[in-house]
SEKENU-512090 format. One line per field, with one value per residue: chain; x, y, z of N, C-alpha, C, O in turn. Coordinates in steps of 0.02 Angstrom, whole numbers, m for minus. Layout:
BEGIN
unit = c(A/...)
nu = c(X/...)
nv = c(Y/...)
nw = c(Z/...)
cau = c(X/...)
cav = c(Y/...)
caw = c(Z/...)
cu = c(X/...)
cv = c(Y/...)
cw = c(Z/...)
ou = c(X/...)
ov = c(Y/...)
ow = c(Z/...)
% end
This chain:
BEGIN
unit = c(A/A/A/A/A/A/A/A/A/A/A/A/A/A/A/A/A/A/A/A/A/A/A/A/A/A/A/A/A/A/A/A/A/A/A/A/A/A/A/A/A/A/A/A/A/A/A/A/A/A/A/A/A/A/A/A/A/A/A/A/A/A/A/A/A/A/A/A/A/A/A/A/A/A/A/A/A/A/A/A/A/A/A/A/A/A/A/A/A/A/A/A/A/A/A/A/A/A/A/A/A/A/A/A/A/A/A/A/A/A/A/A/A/A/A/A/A/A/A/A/A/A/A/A/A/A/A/A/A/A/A/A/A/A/A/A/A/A/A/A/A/A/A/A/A/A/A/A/A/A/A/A/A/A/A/A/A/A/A/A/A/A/A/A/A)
nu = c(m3058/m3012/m3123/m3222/m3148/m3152/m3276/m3322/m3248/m3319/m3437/m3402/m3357/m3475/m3560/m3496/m3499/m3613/m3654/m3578/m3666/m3787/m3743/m3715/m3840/m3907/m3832/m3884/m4023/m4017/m3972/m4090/m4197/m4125/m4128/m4280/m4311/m4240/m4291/m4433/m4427/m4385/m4261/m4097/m3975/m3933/m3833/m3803/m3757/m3732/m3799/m3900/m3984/m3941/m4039/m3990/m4054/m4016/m3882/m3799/m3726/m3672/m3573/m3543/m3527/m3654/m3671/m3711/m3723/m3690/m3736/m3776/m3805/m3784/m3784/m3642/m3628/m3740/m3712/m3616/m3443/m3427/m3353/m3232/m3255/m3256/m3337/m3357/m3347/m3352/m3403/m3524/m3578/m3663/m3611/m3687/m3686/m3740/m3623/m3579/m3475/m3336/m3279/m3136/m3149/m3108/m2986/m2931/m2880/m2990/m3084/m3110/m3191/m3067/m2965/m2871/m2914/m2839/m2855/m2925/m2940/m3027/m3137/m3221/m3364/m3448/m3605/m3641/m3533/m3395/m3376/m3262/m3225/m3180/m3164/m3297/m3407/m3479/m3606/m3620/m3757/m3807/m3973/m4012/m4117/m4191/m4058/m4065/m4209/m4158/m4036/m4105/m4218/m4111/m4047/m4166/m4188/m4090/m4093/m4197/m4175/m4083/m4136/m4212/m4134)
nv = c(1256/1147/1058/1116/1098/990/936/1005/970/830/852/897/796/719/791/769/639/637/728/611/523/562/607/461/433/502/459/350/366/418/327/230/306/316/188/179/270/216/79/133/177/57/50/m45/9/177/320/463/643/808/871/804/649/491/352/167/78/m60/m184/m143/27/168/284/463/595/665/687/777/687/547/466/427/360/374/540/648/776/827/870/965/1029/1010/1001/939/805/655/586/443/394/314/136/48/m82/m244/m402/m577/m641/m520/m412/m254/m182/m38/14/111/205/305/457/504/472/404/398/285/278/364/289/272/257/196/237/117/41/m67/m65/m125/m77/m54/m38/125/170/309/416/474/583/673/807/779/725/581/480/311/195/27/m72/m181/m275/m254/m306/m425/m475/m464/m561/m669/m694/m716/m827/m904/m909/m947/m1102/m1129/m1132/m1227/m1343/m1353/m1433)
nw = c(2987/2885/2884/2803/2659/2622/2629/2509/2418/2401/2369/2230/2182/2194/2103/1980/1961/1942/1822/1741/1728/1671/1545/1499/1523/1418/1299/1311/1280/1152/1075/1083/1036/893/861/857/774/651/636/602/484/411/386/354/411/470/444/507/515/544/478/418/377/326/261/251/161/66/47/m14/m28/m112/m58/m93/m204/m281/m462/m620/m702/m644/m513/m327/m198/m56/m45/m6/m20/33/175/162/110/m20/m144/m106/m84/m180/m303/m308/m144/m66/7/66/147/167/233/227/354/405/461/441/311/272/119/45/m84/m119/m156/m34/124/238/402/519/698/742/683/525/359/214/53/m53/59/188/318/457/530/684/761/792/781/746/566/489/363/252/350/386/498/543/611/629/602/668/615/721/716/606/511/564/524/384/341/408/301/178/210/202/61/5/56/13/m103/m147/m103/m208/m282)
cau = c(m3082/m2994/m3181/m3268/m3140/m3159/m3343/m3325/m3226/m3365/m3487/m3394/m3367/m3555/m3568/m3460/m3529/m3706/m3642/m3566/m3738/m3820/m3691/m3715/m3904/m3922/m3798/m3920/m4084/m3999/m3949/m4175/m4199/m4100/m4159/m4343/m4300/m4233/m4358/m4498/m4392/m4369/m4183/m4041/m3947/m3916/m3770/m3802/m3715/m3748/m3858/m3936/m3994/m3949/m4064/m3962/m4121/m4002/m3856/m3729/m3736/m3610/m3567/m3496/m3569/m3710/m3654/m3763/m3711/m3682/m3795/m3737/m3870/m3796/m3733/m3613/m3634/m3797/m3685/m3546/m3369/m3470/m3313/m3195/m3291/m3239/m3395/m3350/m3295/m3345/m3442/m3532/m3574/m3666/m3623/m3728/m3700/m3759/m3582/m3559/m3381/m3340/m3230/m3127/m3133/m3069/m2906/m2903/m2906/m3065/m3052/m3168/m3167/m3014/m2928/m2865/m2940/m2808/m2887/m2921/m2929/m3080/m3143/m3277/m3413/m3482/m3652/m3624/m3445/m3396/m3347/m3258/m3247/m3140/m3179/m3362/m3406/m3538/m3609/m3657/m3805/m3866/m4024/m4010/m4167/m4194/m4027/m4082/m4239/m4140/m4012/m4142/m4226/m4067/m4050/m4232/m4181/m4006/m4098/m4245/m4139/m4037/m4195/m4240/m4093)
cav = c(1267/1099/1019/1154/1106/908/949/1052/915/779/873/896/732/698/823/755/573/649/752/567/493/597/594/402/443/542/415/282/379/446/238/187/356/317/125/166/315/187/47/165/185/19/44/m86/54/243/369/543/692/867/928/747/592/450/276/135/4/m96/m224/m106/80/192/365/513/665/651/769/765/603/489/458/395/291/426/598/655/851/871/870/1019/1045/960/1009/903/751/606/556/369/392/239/94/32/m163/m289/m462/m634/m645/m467/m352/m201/m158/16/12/185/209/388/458/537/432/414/375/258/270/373/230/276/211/212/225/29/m28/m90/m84/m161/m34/m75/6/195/230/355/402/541/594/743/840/792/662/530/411/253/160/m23/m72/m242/m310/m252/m330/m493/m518/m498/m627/m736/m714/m727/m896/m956/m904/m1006/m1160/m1131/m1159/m1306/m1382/m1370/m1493)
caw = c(2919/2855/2869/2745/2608/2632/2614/2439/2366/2411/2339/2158/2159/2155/2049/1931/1952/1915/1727/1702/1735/1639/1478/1496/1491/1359/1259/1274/1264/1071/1054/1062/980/829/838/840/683/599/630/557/384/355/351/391/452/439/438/514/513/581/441/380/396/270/279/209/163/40/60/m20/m55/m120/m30/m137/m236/m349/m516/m677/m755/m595/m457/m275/m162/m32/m80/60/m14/78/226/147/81/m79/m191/m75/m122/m236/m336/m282/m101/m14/m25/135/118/225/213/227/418/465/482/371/326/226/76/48/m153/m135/m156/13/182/285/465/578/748/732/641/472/327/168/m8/m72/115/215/396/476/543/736/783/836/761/689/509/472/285/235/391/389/547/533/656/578/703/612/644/711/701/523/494/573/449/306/359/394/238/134/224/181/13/m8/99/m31/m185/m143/m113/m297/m322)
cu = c(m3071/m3074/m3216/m3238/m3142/m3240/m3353/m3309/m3274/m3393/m3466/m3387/m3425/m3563/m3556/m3500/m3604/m3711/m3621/m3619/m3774/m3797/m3706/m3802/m3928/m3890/m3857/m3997/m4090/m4007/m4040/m4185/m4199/m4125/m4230/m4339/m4274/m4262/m4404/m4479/m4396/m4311/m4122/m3987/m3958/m3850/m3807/m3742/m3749/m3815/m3923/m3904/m4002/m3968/m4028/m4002/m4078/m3923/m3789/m3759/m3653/m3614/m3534/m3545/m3599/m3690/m3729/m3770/m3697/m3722/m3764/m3820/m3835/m3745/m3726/m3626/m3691/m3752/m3632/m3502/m3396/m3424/m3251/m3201/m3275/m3331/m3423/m3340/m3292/m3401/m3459/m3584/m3591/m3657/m3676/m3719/m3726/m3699/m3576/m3466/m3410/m3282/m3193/m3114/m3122/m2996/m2875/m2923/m2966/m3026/m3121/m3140/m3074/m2958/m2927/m2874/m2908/m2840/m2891/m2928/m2997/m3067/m3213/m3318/m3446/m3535/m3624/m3548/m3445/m3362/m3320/m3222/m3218/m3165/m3243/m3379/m3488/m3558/m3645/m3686/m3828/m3907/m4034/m4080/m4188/m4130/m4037/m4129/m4206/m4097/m4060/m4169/m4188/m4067/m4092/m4220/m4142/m4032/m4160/m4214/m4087/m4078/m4224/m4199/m4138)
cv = c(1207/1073/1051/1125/1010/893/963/1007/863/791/883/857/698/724/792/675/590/660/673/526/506/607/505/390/467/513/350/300/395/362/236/240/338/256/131/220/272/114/67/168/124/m10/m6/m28/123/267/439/586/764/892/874/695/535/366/230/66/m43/m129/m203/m42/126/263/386/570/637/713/738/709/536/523/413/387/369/488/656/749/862/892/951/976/996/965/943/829/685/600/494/380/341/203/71/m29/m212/m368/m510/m645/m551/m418/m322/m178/m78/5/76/185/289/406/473/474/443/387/325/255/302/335/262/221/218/188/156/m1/m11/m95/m104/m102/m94/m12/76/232/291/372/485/550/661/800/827/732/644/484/354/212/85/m45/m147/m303/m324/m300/m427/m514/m521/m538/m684/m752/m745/m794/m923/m957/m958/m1071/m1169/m1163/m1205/m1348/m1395/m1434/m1559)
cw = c(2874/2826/2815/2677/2605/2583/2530/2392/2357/2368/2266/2144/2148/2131/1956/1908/1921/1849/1698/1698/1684/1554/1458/1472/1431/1298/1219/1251/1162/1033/1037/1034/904/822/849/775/620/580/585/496/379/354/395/451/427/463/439/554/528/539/411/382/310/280/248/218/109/54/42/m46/m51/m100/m80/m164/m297/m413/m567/m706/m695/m518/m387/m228/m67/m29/m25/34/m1/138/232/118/16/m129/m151/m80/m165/m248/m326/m205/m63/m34/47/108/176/191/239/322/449/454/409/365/255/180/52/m45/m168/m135/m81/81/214/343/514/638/764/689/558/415/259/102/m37/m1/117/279/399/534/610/726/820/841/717/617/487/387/282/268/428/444/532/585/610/624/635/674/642/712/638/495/499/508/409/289/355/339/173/151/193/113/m33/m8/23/m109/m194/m144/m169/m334/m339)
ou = c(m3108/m3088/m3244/m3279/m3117/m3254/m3391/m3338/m3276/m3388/m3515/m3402/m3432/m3603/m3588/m3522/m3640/m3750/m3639/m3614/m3794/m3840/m3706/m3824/m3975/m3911/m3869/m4030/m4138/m4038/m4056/m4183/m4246/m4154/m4253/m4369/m4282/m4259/m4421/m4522/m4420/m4298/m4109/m3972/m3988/m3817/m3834/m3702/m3810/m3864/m3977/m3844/m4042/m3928/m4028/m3994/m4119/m3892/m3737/m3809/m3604/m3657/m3497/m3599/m3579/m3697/m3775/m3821/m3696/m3729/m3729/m3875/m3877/m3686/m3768/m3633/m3709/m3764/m3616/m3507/m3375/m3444/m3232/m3150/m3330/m3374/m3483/m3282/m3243/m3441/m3414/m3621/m3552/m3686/m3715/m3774/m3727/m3723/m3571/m3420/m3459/m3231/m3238/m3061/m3128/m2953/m2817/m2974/m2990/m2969/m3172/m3082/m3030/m2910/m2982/m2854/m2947/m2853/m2833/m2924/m3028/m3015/m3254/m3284/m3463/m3524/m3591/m3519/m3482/m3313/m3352/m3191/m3242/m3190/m3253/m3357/m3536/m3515/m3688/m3658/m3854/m3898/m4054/m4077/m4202/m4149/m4024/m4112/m4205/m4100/m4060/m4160/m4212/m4089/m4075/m4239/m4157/m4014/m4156/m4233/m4054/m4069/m4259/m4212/m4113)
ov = c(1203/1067/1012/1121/989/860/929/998/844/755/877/849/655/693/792/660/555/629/660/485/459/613/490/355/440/534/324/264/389/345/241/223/340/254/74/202/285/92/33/161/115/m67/m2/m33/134/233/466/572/763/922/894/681/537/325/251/20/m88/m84/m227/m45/122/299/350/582/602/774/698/687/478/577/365/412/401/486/695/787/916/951/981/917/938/933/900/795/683/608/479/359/322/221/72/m24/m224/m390/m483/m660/m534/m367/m345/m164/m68/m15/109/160/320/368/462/440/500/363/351/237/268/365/276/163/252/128/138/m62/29/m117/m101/m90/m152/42/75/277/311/336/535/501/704/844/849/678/679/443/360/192/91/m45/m178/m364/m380/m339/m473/m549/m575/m562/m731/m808/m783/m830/m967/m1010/m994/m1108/m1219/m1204/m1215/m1397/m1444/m1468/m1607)
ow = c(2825/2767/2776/2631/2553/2533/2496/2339/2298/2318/2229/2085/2105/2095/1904/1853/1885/1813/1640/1652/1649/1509/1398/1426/1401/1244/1165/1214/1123/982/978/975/864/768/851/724/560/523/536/452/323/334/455/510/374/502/391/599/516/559/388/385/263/302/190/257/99/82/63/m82/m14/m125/m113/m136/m343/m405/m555/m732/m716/m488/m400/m239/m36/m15/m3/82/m23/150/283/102/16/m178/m192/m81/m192/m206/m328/m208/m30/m77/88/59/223/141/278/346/508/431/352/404/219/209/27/m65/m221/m114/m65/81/213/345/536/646/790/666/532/416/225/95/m46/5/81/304/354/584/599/699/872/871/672/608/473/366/320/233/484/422/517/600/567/675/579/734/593/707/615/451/460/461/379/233/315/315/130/106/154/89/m81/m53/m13/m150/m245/m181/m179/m383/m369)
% end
């Protein structure tokens, strides 16, 4: 009977190699997914979350809750817990070469990539981390092509106006 259970094990081990196949697939099919969804916007990057999708087409935008008198570029209470909130809570920021970093202007920590993010600090945002926000998780995907033109443009821009000297 030894040989039947030799056998059983083989076989969950391809089993197993196949769900990791397939987890690996479905990783990268979400990866051209999200980079042709965010191609069609336009947008340098986005930030989604279970219930919605936020395009970020400009060079800095500020996350937090939109109330009556202040306005946020993207307002994390579409998502929930919309009382939990700072009004300010972060600031997400690309510089002149391309990388985005997040700035935490809330009272409460944020976390990237598990990494704790203490109120006044800054981390630097890779493609496809995550952001988690007073319970609420985010993936943040940039869209590096979009990011390329507007590097380059900023360049032609800079290179453009020295030239006026």
């Amino acid at each position: 009977g030894g040989q039947g259970l030799h056998f059983c094990r083989e076989v969950s081990r391809y089993q197993h190699e196949d769900s990791k196949r397939e987890i690996i697939r479905l990783e990268h099919s979400s990866h051209s997914y999200m980079q042709r969804v965010i191609a069609s916007q336009g947008a340098l990057a986005v930030l989604y979350g279970r219930r919605s999708k936020f395009y970020i087409k400009k060079s800095e935008v500020v996350l937090g809750r939109a109330t009556g008198d202040s306005d946020v570029d993207v307002d994390l209470a579409k998502e929930g817990h919309a009382n939990k909130i700072s009004r300010r809570q972060a600031i997400i920021k690309m510089d002149q070469s391309g990388s985005f970093y997040l700035k935490n202007l809330g009272k409460c920590s944020i976390s990237v990539n598990n990494k704790e993010i203490a109120p006044k600090q800054s981390a630097t945002l890779t493609s496809s981390c995550l952001i988690e926000v007073r319970g609420m998780l985010f993936v943040f995907e940039s869209n590096q092509t979009r990011v390329k033109q507007y590097t380059d443009s900023l360049c032609k821009e800079i290179e453009t106006q020295y030239s006026k000297f």
